[in-house]
C-alpha positions as CSV (number, residue, x, y, z in Angstrom):
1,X,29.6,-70.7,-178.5
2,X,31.2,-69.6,-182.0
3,X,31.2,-66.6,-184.0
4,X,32.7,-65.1,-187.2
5,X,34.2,-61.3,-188.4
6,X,33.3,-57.6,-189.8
7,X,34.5,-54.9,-191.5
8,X,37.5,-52.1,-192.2
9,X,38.3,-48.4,-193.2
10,X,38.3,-48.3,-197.4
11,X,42.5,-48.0,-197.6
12,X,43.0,-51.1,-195.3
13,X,40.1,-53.0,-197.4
14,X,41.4,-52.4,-200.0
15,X,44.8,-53.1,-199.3
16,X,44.0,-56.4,-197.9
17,X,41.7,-57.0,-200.9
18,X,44.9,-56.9,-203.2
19,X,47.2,-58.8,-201.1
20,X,44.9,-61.5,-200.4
21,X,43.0,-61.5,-203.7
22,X,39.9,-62.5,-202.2
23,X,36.3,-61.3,-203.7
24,X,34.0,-59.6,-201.6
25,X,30.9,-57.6,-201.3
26,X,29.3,-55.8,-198.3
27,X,26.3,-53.9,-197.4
28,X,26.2,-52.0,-194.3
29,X,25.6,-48.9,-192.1
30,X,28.5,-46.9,-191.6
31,X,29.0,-47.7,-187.7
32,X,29.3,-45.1,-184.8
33,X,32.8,-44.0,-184.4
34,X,33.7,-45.6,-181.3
35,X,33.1,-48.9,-183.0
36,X,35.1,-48.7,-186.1
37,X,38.1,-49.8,-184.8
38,X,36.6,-52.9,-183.2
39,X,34.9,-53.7,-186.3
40,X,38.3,-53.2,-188.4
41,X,39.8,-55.5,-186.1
42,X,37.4,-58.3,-186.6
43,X,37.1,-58.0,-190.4
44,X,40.9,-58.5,-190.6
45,X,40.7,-61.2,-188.0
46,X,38.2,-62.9,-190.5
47,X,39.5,-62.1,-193.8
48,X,42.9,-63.6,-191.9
49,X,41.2,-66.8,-190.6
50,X,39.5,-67.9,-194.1
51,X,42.3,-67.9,-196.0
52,X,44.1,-70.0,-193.6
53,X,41.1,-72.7,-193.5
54,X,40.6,-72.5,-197.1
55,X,37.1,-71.6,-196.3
56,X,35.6,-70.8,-200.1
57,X,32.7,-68.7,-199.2
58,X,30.9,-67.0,-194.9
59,X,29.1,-64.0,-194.5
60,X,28.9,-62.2,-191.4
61,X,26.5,-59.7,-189.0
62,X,26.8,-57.5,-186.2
63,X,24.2,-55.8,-185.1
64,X,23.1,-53.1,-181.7
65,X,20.1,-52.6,-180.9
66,X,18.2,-52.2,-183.8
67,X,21.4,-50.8,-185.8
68,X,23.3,-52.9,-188.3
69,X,26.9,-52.1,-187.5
70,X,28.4,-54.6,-190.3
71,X,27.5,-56.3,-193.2
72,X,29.9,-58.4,-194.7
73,X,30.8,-61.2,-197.4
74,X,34.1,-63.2,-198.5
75,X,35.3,-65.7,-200.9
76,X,32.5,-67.0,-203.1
77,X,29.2,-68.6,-203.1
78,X,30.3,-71.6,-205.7
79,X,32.9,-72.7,-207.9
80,X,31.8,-70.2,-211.1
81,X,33.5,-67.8,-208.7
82,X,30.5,-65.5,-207.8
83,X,31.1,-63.9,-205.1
84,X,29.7,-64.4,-201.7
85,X,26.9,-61.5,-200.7
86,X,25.2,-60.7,-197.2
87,X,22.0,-61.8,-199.4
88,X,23.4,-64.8,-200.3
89,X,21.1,-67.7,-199.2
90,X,22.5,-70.8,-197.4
91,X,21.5,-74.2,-195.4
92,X,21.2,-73.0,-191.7
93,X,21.2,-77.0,-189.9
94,X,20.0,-76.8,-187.0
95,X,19.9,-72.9,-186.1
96,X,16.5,-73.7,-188.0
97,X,15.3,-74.9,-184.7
98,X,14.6,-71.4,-183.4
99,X,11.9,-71.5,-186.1
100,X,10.7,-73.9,-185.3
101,X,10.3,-72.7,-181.4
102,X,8.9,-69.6,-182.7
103,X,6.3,-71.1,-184.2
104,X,5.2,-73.6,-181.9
105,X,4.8,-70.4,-179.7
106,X,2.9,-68.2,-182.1
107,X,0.0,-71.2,-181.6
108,X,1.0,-71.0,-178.0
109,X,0.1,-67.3,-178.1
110,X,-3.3,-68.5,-180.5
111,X,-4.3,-70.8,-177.6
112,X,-4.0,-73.6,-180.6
113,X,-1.1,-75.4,-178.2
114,X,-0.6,-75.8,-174.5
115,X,2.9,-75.8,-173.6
116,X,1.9,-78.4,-170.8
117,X,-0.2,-80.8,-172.4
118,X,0.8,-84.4,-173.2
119,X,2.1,-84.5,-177.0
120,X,-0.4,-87.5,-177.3
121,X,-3.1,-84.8,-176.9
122,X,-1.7,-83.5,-180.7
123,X,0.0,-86.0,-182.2
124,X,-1.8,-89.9,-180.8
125,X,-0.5,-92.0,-183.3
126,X,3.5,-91.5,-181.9
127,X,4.6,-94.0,-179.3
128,X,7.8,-95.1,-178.3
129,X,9.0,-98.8,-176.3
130,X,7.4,-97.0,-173.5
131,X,3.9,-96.4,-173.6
132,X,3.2,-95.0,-170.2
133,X,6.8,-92.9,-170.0
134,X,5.4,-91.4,-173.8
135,X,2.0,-90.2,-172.3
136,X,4.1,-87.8,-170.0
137,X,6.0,-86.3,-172.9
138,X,4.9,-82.8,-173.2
139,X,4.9,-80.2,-175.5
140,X,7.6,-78.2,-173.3
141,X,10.1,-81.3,-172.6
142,X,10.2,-81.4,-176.6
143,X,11.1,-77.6,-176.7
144,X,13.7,-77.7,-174.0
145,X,15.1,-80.9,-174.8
146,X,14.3,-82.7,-172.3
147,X,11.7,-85.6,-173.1
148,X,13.9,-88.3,-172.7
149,X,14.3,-89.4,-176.8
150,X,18.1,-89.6,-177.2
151,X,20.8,-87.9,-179.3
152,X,22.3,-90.7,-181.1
153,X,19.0,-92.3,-182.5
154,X,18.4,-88.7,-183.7
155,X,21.7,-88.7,-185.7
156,X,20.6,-91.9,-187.6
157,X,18.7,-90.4,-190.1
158,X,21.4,-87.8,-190.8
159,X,22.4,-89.5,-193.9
160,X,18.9,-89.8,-195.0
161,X,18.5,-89.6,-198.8
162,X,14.7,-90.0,-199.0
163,X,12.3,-86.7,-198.9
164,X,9.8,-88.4,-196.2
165,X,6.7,-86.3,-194.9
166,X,7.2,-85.3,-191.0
167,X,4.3,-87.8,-190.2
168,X,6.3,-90.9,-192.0
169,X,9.3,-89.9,-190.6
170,X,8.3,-89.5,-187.0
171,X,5.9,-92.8,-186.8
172,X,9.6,-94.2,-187.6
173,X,11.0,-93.4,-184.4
174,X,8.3,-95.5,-183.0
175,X,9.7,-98.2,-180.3
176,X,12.6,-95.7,-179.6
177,X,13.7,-96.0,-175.8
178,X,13.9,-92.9,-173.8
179,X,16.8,-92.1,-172.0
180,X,15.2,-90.9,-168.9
181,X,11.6,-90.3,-168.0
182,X,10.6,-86.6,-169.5
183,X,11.0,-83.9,-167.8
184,X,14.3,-85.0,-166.0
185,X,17.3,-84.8,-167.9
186,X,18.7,-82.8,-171.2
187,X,19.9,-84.4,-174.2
188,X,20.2,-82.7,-177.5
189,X,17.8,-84.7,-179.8
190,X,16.7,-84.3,-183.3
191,X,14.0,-85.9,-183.3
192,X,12.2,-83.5,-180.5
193,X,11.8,-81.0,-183.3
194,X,10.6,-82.8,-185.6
195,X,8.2,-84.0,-183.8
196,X,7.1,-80.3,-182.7
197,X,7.0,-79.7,-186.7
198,X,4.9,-82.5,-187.0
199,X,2.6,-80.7,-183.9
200,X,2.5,-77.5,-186.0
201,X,1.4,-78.9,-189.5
202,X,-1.3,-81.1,-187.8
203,X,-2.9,-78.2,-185.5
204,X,-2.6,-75.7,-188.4
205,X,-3.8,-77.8,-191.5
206,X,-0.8,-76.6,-193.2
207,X,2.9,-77.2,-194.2
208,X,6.0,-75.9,-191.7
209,X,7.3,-74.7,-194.9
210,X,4.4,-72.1,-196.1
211,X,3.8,-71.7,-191.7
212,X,7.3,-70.5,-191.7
213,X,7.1,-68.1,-195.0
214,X,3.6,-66.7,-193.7
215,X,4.3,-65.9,-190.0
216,X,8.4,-65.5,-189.7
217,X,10.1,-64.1,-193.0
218,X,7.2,-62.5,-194.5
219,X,6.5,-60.4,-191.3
220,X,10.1,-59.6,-190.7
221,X,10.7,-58.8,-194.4
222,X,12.9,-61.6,-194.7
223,X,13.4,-61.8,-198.5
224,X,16.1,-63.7,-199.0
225,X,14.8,-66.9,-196.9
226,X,13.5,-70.3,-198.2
227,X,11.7,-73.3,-197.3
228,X,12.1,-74.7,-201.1
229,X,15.4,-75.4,-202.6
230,X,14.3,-74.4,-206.2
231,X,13.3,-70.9,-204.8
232,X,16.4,-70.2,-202.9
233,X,18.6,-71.7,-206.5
234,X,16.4,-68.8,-208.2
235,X,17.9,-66.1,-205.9
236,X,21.6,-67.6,-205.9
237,X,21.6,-70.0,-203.2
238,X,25.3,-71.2,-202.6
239,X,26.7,-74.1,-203.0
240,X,27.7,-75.8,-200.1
241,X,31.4,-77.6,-200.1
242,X,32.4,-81.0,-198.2
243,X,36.1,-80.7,-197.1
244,X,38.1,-83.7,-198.3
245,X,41.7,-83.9,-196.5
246,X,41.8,-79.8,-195.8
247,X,40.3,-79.0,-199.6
248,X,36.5,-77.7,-199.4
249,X,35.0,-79.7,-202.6
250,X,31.4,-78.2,-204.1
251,X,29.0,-80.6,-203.1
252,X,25.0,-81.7,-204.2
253,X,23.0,-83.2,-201.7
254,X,20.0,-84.0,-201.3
255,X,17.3,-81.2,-200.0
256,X,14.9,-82.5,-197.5
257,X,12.1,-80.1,-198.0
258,X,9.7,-82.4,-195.1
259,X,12.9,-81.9,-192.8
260,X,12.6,-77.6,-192.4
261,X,12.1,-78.2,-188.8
262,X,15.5,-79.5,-187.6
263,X,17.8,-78.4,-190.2
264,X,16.9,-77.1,-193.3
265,X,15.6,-73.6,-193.6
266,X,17.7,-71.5,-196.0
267,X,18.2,-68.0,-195.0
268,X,20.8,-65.2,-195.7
269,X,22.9,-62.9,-193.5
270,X,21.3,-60.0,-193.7
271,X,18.3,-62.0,-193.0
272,X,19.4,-63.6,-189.9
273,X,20.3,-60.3,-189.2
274,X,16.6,-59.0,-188.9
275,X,15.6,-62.2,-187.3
276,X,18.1,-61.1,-184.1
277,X,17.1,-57.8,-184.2
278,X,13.3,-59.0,-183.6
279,X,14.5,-61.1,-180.5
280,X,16.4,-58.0,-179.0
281,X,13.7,-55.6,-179.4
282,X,11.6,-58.4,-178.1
283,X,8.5,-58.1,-179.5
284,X,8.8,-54.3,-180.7
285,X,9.0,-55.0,-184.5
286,X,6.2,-52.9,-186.7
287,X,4.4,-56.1,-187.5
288,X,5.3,-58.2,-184.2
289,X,5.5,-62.1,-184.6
290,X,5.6,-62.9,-181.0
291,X,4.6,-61.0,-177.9
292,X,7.4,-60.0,-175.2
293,X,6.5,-62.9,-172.7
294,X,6.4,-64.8,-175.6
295,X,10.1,-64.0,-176.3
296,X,11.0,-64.3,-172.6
297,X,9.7,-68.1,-172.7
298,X,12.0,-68.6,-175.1
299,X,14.7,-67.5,-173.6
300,X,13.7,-69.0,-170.0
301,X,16.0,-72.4,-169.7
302,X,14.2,-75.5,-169.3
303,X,17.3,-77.8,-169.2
304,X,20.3,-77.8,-168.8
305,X,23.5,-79.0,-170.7
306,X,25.6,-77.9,-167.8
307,X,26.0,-76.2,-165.0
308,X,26.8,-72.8,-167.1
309,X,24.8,-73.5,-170.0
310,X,21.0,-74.0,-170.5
311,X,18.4,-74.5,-173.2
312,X,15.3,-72.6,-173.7
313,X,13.4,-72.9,-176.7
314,X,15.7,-73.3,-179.6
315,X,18.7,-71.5,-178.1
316,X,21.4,-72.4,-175.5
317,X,21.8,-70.1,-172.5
318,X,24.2,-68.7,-170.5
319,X,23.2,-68.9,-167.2
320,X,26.1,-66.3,-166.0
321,X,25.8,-63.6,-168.6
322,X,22.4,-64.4,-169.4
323,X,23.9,-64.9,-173.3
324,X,22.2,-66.4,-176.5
325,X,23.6,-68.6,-179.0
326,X,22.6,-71.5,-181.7
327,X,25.0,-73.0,-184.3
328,X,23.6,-75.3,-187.2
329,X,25.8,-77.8,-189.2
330,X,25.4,-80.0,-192.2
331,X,27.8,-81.8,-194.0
332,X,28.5,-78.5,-196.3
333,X,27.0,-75.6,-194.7
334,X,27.4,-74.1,-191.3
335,X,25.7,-71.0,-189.4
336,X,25.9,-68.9,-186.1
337,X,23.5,-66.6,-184.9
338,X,24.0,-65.1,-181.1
339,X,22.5,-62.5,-179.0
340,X,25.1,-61.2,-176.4
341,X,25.0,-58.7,-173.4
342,X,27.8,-55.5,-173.1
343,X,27.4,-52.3,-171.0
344,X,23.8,-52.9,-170.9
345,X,23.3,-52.8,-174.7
346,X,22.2,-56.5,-176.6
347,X,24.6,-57.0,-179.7
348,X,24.3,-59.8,-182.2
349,X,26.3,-62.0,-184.6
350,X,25.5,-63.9,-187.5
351,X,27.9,-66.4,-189.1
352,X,27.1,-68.5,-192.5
353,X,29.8,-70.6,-194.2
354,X,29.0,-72.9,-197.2
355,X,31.6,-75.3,-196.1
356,X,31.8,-78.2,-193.4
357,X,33.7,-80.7,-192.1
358,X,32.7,-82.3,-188.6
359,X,35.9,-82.6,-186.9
360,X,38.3,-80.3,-188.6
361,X,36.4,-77.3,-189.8
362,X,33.0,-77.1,-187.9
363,X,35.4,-77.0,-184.2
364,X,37.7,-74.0,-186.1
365,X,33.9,-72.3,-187.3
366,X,32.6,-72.3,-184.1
367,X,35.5,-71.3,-182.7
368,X,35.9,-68.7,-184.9
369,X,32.6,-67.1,-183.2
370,X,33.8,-67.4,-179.8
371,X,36.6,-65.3,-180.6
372,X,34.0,-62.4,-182.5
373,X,32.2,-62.6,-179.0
374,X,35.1,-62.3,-176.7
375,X,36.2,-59.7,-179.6
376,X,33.3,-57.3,-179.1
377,X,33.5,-57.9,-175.5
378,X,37.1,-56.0,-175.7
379,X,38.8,-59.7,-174.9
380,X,42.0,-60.7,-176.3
381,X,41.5,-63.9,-179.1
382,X,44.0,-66.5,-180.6
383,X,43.8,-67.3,-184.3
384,X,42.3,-71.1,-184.9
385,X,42.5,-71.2,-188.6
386,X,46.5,-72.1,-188.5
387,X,46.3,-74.6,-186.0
388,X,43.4,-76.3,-187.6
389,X,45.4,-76.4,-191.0
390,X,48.7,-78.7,-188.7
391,X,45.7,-80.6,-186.9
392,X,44.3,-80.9,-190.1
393,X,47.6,-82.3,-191.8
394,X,48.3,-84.4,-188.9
395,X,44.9,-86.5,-189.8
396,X,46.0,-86.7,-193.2
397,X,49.3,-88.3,-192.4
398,X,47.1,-90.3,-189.7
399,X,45.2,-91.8,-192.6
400,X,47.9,-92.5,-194.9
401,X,49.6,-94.7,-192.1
402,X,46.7,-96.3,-191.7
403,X,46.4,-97.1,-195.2
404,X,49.5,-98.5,-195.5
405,X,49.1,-100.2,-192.3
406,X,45.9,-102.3,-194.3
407,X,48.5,-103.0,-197.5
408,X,50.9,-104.3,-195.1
409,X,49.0,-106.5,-193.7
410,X,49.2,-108.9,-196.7
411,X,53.4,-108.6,-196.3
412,X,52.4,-110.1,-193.1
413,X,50.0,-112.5,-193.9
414,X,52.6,-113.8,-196.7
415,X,55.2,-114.3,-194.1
416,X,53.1,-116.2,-191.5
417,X,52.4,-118.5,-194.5
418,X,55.9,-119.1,-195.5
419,X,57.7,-119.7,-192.2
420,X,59.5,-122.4,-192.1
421,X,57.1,-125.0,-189.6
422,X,53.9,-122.9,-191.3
423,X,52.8,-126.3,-193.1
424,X,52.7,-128.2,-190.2
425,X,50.7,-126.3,-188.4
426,X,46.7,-126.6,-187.9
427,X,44.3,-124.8,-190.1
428,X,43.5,-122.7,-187.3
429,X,47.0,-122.0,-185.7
430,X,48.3,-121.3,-189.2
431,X,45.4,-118.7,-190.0
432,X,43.5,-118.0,-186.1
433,X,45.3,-114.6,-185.0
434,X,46.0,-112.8,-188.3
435,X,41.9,-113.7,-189.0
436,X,40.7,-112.5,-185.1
437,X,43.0,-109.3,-186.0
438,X,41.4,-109.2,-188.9
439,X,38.1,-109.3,-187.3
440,X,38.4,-107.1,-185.0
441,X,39.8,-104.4,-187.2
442,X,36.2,-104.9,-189.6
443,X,34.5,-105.2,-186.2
444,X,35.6,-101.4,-184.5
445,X,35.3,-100.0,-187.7
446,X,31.7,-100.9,-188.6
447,X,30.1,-101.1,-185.2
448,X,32.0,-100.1,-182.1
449,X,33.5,-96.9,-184.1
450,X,29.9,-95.8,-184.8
451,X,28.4,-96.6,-181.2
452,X,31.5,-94.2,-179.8
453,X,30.6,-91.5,-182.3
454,X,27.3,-91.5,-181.6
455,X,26.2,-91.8,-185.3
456,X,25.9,-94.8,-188.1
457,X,29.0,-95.1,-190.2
458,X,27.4,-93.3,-193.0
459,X,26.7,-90.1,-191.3
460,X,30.6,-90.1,-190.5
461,X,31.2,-90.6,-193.9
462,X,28.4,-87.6,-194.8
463,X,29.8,-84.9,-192.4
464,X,33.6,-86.2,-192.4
465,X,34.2,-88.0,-196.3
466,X,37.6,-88.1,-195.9
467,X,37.8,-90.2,-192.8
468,X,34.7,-92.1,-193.6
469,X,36.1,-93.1,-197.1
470,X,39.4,-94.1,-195.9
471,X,37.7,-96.5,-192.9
472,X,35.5,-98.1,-195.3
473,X,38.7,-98.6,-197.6
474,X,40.2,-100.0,-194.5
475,X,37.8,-102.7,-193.9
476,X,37.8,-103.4,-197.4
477,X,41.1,-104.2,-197.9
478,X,41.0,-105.9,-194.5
479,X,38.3,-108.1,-196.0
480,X,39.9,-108.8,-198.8
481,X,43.0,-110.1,-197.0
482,X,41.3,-112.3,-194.5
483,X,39.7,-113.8,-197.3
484,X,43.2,-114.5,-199.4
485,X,44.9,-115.2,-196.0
486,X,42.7,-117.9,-195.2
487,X,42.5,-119.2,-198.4
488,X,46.4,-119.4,-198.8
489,X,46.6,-121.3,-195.2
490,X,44.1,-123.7,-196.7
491,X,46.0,-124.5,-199.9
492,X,49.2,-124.7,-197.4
493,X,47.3,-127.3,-195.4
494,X,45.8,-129.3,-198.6
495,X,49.8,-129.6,-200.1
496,X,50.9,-130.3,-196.8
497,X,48.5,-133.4,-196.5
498,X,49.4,-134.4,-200.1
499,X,53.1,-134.3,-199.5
500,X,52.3,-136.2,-196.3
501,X,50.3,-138.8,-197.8
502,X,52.4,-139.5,-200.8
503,X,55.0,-140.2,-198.4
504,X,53.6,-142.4,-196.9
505,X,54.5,-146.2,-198.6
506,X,51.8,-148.3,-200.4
507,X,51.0,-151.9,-199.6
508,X,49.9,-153.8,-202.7
């Protein structure tokens, strides 16, 4: 689980405003007095940990109940310096999935979906390499993550570029192999909610975009939240940052409006923050958007990701402490929302940063949240943001050595061609090993690298630029010197023939 941090008393806010010279806003109830002191201690735990990551811009909530206890923003929302607010809109990733959930059970609750039907009852034309396996795919199994379609093929269209319609995009998964046979195992897939937003526009006759704005944030007076990008740019949306070698850098992506139901619902803090407070009161809000039960099937796991954790509908379960949690990332926004037990009251957390990096920064976010939880739950926490500033310096030395490493390589390559016996070698012998080094080098870069990661090289080089860059440079210069190697040993091998057969004497 992860989590972020909360607020102070107006001298030490101050005082840490001047010393860390970091703009701010905030908006929130003044808390009971038993909890002051707790949420002093996590807003100088936050303001602490993102100036240590460099983090430009993350807003955080912590509700009881129904009471907003804090309210907070740091840093700003883009690089003219305006600062961050707890109305602030930004990319969720895949947090959006409990949207998703809740709508496919508002048609539950309509009796327009049957949780236990085949999804070939709603949605005929989808097939995968398995005809008979896809005809026992149901609704459920594509809630709790369980149907068998795989995490990896549901990365590779994380670096998509093109806006494609949820039909187009999921009759492109057809011929994918499942895993397992539905039902019996969990694996985080993408493409299990977008086929359940797919399900929602075809039994409703609408888009998951206006769905979502009609039946979730207009009910739960979520004002702040989007389904278009030029709507949410209208009321300030941030810009997100990519995080090249430990610097966040503003970056423009594209906005995959057709894509809402995996990853791509905007929404603000204080936002999120009404969107956990309807889940607590389960049900209880003045204009309701799911019934009790309702809620409870959500929450209800269906598989499970371990022996501890579970998945319901859109959020990963405790199974000990009965806790609630779902992060979202994309390569320059990231967000936490969980719903957490303590002396028999529900508190919950909110977390939204406009800056990601997949294995530097998202690991010290979600981290980050863990220690919020463990925070409120009167635990003692370690600071991650000056660890993951060495960890992140020891990658960039990493990939300067490996840099030089490739430049080197034509050093080498120069001396194998200039020993001494070099010309009177074979083609092969002269060039074979430097070129099968060569090889393989291209080889674990391109393919094997990307089957251990799970995802295509260009969703590395999407969610983690700096890495991705420099491995792409790699087998670049890599290719470059296999190509001058080998064309060196040849011209050794053509003078050596020459010398060889001009030696030789002539009969006339």
């Amino acid at each position: 689980m992860n989590v972020p941090k909360p607020s102070s008393f107006l001298t030490a806010f101050i005082t840490v405003f001047i010393l860390l010279g970091m703009p701010f806003s905030r908006s929130f109830a003044e808390p009971a007095s038993e909890n002051n002191e707790l949420l002093q201690q996590i807003d100088e735990y936050v303001r602490k940990e993102i100036s240590e990551a460099n983090i430009p811009g993350l807003s955080v909530g912590i509700i009881q109940g129904d009471e907003t206890l804090l309210l907070r923003s740091y840093g700003t929302a883009g690089p003219d310096d305006q600062p961050m607010t707890p109305q602030t809109p930004m990319l969720l990733g895949s947090t959006s999935k409990a949207f998703t959930a809740m709508a496919v059970m508002q048609l539950v609750e309509q009796g327009l979906i049957d949780l236990d039907s085949p999804i070939g009852r709603y949605l005929p034309e989808f097939e995968t390499s398995d005809p008979e396996l896809t005809s026992r795919i149901k609704v459920r199994h594509l809630l709790n993550q369980t149907s068998g379609l795989t995490e990896a093929d549901g990365r590779k269209d994380l670096a998509e570029q093109e806006d494609i319609p949820l039909r187009e995009r999921n009759l492109r998964y057809g011929k994918v192999t499942l895993a397992a046979a539905p039902g019996e195992q969990f694996e985080y897939s993408n493409i299990n909610y977008s086929l359940l937003g797919w399900l929602v526009e075809t039994v409703t006759g609408d888009s998951l975009n206006h769905y979502f704005q009609r039946h979730i944030f207009t009910p739960l007076n979520m004002n702040n939240s989007f389904t278009s990008y030029e709507s949410a740019k209208e009321h300030g949306l941030a810009a997100g940052h990519r995080v090249w070698f430990g610097r966040p850098v503003p970056t423009s992506t594209n906005y995959l409006s057709h894509d809402v139901a995996t990853g791509y619902v905007i929404s603000s803090a204080e936002d999120m923050t009404k969107y956990l407070k309807a889940h607590i009161k389960a049900g209880a809000e003045a204009a309701p958007i799911l019934s009790k039960s309702g809620f409870a099937q959500l929450f209800q796991p269906g598989g499970r990701e371990s022996n501890a954790v579970g998945y319901g509908m859109g959020w990963y379960i405790n199974l000990g402490s009965g806790s609630k949690w779902h992060h979202g990332d994309l390569e320059h926004f990231h967000s936490a929302m969980i719903i957490l037990n303590k002396d028999g009251a529900s508190w919950g957390i909110v977390l939204l940063a406009n800056a990601n990096s997949y294995f530097s920064l998202a690991p010290m976010l979600y981290q980050m949240s863990n220690n919020i939880t463990e925070m409120i739950k009167g635990e003692p926490v370690e600071p991650v943001g000056e660890s993951m500033k060495s960890s992140q310096n020891v990658m960039n030395v990493v990939l300067l050595i490996l840099v030089l490493a490739a430049l080197v390589q034509f050093w080498v390559d120069y001396r194998i061609r200039n020993k001494p016996k070099a010309s009177g070698k074979s083609l092969f012998k002269l060039a074979g090993f430097p070129l099968l080094l060569k090889g393989f080098v291209i080889w674990f870069i391109l393919q094997l690298l990307p089957e251990l990661a799970g995802a295509p090289l260009s969703v590395i080089m999407l969610y983690q630029p700096d890495l991705g860059y420099i491995l792409m440079i790699i087998a670049g210069i890599t290719l470059l010197a296999a190509l001058l190697h080998l064309w060196g040993c040849y011209k050794i091998r053509s003078r050596a023939r020459k010398n060889t057969l001009d030696a030789k004497p002539h009969n006339l």
